[in-house]
N, C-alpha and C positions, 0 to 999 in steps of 0.2 A: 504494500500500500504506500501510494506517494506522499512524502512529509506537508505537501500541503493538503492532504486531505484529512491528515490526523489534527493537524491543528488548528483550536477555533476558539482557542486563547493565548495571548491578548488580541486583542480587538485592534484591529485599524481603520483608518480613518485616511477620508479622502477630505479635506477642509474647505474646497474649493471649488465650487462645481452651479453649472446651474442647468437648469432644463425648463425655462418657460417657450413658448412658441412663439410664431409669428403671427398670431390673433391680440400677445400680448404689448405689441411693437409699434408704434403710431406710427401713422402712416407714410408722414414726411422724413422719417430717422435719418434718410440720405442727405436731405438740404443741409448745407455749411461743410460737407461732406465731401459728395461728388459734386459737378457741373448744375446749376439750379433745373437745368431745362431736366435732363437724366433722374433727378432727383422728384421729381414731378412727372415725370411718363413712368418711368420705372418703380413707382411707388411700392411698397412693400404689399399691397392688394396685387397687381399688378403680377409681381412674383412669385406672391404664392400662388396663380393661376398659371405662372408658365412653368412654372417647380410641378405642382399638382399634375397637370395634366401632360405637359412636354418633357417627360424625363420617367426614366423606368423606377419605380419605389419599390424596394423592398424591406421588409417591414417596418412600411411606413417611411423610412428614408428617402429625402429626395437624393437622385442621381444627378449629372451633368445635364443641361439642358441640350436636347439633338430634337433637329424634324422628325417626326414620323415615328417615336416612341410612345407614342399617345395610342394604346393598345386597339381602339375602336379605330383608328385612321390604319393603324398599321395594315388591319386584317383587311378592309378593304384595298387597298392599296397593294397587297400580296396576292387578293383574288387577281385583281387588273393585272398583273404581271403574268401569271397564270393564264388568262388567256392571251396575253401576245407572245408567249413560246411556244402555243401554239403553232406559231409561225414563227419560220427564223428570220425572215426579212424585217419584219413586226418590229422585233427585238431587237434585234442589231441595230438597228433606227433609236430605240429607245436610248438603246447602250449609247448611242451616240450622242443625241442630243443631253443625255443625262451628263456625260462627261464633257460635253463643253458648257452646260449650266451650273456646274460643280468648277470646273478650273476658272470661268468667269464669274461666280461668287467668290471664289478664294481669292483671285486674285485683287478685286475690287476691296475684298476686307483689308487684306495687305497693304494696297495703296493707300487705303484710309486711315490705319492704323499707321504708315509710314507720316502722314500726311499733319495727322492731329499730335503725333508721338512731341513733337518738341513745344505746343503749348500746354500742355500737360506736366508741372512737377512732380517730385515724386511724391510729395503728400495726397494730390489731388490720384495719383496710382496706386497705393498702396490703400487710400479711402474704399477706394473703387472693389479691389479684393477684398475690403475687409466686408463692405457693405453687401456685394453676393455672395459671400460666406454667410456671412448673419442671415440671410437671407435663406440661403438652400437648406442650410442648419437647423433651422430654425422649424421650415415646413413639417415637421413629423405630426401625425394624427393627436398625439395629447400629451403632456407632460410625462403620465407614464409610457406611454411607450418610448420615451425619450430617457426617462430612471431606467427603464430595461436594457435598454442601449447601454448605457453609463455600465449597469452595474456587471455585462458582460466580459467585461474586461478586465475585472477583477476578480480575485478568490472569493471563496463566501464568506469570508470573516471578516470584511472591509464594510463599513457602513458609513456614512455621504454626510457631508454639508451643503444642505442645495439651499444656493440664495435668488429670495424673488428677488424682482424688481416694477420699481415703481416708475413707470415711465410717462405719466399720465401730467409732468408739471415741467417738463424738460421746451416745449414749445415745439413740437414736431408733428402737431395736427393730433386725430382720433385715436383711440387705439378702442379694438372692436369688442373684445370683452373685459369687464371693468376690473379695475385691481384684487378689491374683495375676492372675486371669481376664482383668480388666478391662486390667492390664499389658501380657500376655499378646496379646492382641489389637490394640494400642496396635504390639508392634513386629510383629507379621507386617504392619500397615496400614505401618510405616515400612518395610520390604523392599518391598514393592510399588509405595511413592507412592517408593523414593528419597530426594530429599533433600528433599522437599516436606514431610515433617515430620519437627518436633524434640519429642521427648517428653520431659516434664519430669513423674517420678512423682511423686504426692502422699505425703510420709513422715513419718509420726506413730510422735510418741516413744514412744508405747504401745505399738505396734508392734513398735520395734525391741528393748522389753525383752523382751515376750511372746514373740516371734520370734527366738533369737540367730543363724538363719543370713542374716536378711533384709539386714544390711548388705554380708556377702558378695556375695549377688545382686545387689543394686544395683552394687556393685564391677566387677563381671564384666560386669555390660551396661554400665557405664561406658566401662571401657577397651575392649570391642566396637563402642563406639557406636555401640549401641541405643541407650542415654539418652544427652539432649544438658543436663539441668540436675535441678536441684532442686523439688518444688513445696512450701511451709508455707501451712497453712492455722489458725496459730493459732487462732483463732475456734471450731475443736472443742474446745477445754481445754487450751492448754498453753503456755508462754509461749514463745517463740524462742530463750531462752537455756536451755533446758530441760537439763540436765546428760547427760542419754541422748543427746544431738545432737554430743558433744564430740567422737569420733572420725570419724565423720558429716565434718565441719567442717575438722577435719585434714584429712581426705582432700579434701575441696574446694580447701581452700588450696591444696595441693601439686597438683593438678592442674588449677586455676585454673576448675572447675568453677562457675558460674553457677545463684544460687539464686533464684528468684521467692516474693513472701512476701507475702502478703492480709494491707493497711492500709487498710482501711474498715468501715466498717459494716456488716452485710449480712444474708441471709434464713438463711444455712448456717451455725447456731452450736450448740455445746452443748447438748443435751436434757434434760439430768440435773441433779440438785438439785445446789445448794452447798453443801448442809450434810448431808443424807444419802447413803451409798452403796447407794442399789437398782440400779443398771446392772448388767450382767455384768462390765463392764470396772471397777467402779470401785476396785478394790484396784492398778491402775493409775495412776490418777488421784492426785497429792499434793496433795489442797484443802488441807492445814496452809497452803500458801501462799496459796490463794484469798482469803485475809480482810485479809490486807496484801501490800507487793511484798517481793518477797524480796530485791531492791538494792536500792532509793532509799529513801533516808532523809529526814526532812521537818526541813527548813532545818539539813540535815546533820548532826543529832543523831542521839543513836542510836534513837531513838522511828523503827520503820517508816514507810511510807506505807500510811496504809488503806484496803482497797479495801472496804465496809461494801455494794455493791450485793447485791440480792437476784435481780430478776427477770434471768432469764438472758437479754435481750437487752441487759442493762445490765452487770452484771458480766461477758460473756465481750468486751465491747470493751478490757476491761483486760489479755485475754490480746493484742490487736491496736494496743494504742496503740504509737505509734512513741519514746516514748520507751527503750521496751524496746530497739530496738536500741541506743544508744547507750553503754545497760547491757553490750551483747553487744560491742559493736564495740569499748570500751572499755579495751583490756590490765589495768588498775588494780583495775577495779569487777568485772571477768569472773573475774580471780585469786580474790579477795576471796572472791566465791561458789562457784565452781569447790573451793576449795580444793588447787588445783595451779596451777602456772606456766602460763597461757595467754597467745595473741595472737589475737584473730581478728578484729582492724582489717584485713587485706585481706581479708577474704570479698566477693567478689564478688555482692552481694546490691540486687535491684530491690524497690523497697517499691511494688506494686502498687496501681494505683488513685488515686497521690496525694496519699491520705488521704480523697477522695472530695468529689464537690462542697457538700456541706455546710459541711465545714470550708471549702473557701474562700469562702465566705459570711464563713463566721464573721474569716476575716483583713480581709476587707474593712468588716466592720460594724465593728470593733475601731480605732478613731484614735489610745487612746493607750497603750496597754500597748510598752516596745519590743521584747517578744519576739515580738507580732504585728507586728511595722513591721520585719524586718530583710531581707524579699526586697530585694537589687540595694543593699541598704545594709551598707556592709563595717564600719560603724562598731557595727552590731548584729546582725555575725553572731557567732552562738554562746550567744546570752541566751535564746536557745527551748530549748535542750540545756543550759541550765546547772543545777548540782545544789544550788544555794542557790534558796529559797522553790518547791522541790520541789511542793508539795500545790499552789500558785495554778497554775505551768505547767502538770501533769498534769491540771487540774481545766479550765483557759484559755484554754491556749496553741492556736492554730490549727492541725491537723496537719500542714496545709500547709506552716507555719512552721516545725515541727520538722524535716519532710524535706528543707526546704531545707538548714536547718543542718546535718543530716546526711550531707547530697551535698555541700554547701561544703568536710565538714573532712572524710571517707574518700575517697579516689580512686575505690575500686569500689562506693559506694553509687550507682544509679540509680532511677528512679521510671517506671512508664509512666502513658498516661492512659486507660486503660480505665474502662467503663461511669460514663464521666465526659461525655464532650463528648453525649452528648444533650442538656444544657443548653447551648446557642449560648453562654451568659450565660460561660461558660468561655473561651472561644475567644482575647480579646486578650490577657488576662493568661499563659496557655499561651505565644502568640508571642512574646511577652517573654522569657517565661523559656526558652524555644530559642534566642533569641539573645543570652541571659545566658552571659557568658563563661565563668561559676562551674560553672555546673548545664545546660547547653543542651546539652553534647556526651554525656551521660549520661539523656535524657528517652528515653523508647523508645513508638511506636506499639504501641497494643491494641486491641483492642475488647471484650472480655470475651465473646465469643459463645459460648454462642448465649442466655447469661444475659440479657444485653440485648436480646434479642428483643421483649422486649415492647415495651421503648422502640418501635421502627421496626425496619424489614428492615437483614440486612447491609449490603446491596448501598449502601441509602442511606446508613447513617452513614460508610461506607469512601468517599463520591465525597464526603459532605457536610465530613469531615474533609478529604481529599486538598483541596479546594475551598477551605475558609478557610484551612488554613496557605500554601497554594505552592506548585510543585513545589519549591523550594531547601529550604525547612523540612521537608518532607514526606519527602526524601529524606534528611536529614537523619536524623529520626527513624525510618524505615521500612527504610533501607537504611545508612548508616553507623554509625549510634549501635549499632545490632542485632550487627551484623559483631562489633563491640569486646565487645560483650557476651555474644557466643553460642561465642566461641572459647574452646577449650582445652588443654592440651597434648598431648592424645591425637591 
């Protein structure tokens, strides 16, 4: 009998995962994205009609999109061939004209694609991939069959952190079934799998003002546990110390509830102008704060820090940068703002992603600054978080480097490394810091599925991760670090 069939203790953990659909995705998610025109024809309605029906699904997967995979066209379209082999003249006719409508599509795709290729950067290309990935990904018949998906790739002793999302205040038009729904679903799928998932809801501060009994609910499936955590998704508009999150927060603390919180870059941000309100939602929205930070001051004077971005993949990284938690975790600087007595230096919070492999590019390219030089050096930890020359850190400093310092000085700050290790180029620096005494008992395994599908299959990144860390690292992150982190008093 093979050793992974005998074992089915300890328990792992995937911390990182999500499975909502593309019912739960507004419709405009491309605009600010790709080209407005493509963003508006190709609408996420739009794709899921040419995903659905123009592509072979197997269980429930959409496939690549091709002509004539659409099972009802196919059959007809095979009878008609069938009779023109009847005849071979028929045919050969066909064969022919078929092969010069096929080399003169190809070739016109080419020329166009030669054509548009240099007004196109690489952001507005790589949008574009990530937007029909979300797209095709996303198409599967229901959340669970999209948990099935997930959990095939795995042994039976791994059970999930799947986080919603609340996509409904980001400024990207409809989304067809309503948040609740999406929850909704999320726990009759957790009755059914057990303890095989942990649902961690996505909760925007818009929300909870436009909604006064939503905190309630959350409450009541807490202490039920139905929900096992928090999800923030900063990057739709709002910063993490957002003043509507303070009772929120309370209740976390007291119940030692566990918060996951998007620190990267990424394709799922903000829709809506920074300087006008056209959304439905945006008398929600406080842009007064958008144009500077609302805590940090630049080299501690009372002059803000400015946040002057314009295009929205550049200004909503300021709702994501990590020195905002420090802001938040801070008793001093959180009072300040708040304007009431707070603490929420223990909130129990993962800064998902790592800050993302860019930034550790950027600590690595960086030789002399020392708030990029203080990983495993105790002589410079804390200069990535410090609040003198403010604007150079925020502008500089590696993200990687500030989460270090901020797992260094809170006990409940963690990190995982989701839709990160598809670059191998991550990998040693990672083992390090799992066996960094400071920060290694606090890293937690992700993968960000099924977002990173594009990268490669689950199934690969979960044996190609298990593979370079160990089984001791691996267990480490997958099954101890997870335990400390997933527990509550409930």
């Amino acid at each position: 009998m093979s050793s992974e069939k005998q074992v089915s203790k300890p328990q792992y953990y995937n911390c990182h995962t999500h499975i909502f659909t593309i019912d739960h995705v507004p419709r405009f998610v491309g605009r600010k994205m790709i080209p407005l025109l493509f963003a508006y024809i190709f609408n996420v309605s739009v794709l899921n009609w040419l995903y659905t029906n123009l592509s072979i699904r197997k269980d429930g997967i959409a496939g690549q999109l091709k002509y004539g995979r659409y099972p009802k066209i196919s059959k007809i379209w095979n009878r008609f061939l069938d009779v023109l082999r009847l005849t071979i003249i028929l045919f050969w006719l066909y064969l022919l004209i078929h092969g010069i409508v096929s080399f003169v599509f190809k070739f016109v795709l080419r020329v166009t694609k030669f054509v548009l290729n240099p007004f196109f950067g690489h952001r507005t290309k790589e949008g574009l991939i990530r937007y029909m990935g979300i797209a095709r990904f996303a198409t599967y018949i229901d959340q669970s069959k999209i948990f099935e998906v997930l959990t095939r790739s795995y042994p039976n002793y791994f059970s999930f952190v799947v986080l919603a999302m609340d996509m409904e205040y980001m400024g990207a038009g409809s989304i067809r079934i309503p948040y609740k729904e999406q929850l909704k679903e999320l726990i009759n799928l957790k009755e059914n799998k057990k303890n095989q998932i942990h649902v961690f809801p996505g909760i925007d501060p818009r929300r909870l003002q436009e909604d006064k009994s939503f905190l309630t609910y959350l409450m009541d499936r807490f202490s039920s546990k139905k929900f096992s955590g928090v999800k923030l998704y900063p990057a739709l508009g709002f910063y993490p110390f957002d003043k509507r999150f303070k009772s929120l927060y309370e209740y976390c603390i007291r119940y030692d509830i566990p918060i996951m919180t998007h620190c990267i870059e990424g394709t799922i941000y903000y829709r809506g102008s920074k300087t006008r309100n056209s959304d439905e939602h945006a008398h929600l929205n406080n842009k007064n704060e958008w144009n500077h930070h609302p805590i940090l001051k630049v080299n501690a004077q009372s002059e803000p820090l400015k946040l002057p971005q314009r295009a929205n993949h550049d200004f909503t990284k300021n709702f994501t940068h990590p020195l905002n938690y420090k802001c938040l975790l801070d008793p001093k600087k959180a009072t300040e703002y708040f304007g009431d007595q707070v603490d929420f230096s223990q909130l129990k919070i993962c800064l998902a992603h790592f800050g993302g492999s860019a930034e550790w590019d950027r600590y690595f390219e960086d030789i002399y600054e020392t708030y990029n030089n203080n990983l495993f050096n105790k002589e410079n930890i804390g200069k990535a978080t410090a609040y003198t020359n403010v604007q150079k850190i925020w502008d500089s400093a590696s993200w990687l480097s500030i989460i270090y310092d901020l797992m260094a000085t809170y006990d409940n700050v963690y990190a995982d490394m989701s839709f990160m290790l598809y670059n191998k180029n991550n990998f040693e620096l990672l083992k390090l810091l799992i066996d960094d005494n400071r920060v290694g008992h606090k890293i937690l395994f992700g993968t960000d599925f099924y977002v990173v599908a594009q990268k490669g299959t689950e199934k690969r990144l979960y044996h190609t991760i298990r593979a370079e860390l160990g089984e001791e690292r691996f267990k480490k992150v997958a099954s101890i670090n997870p335990e400390n982190f997933l527990k509550t008093k409930f």
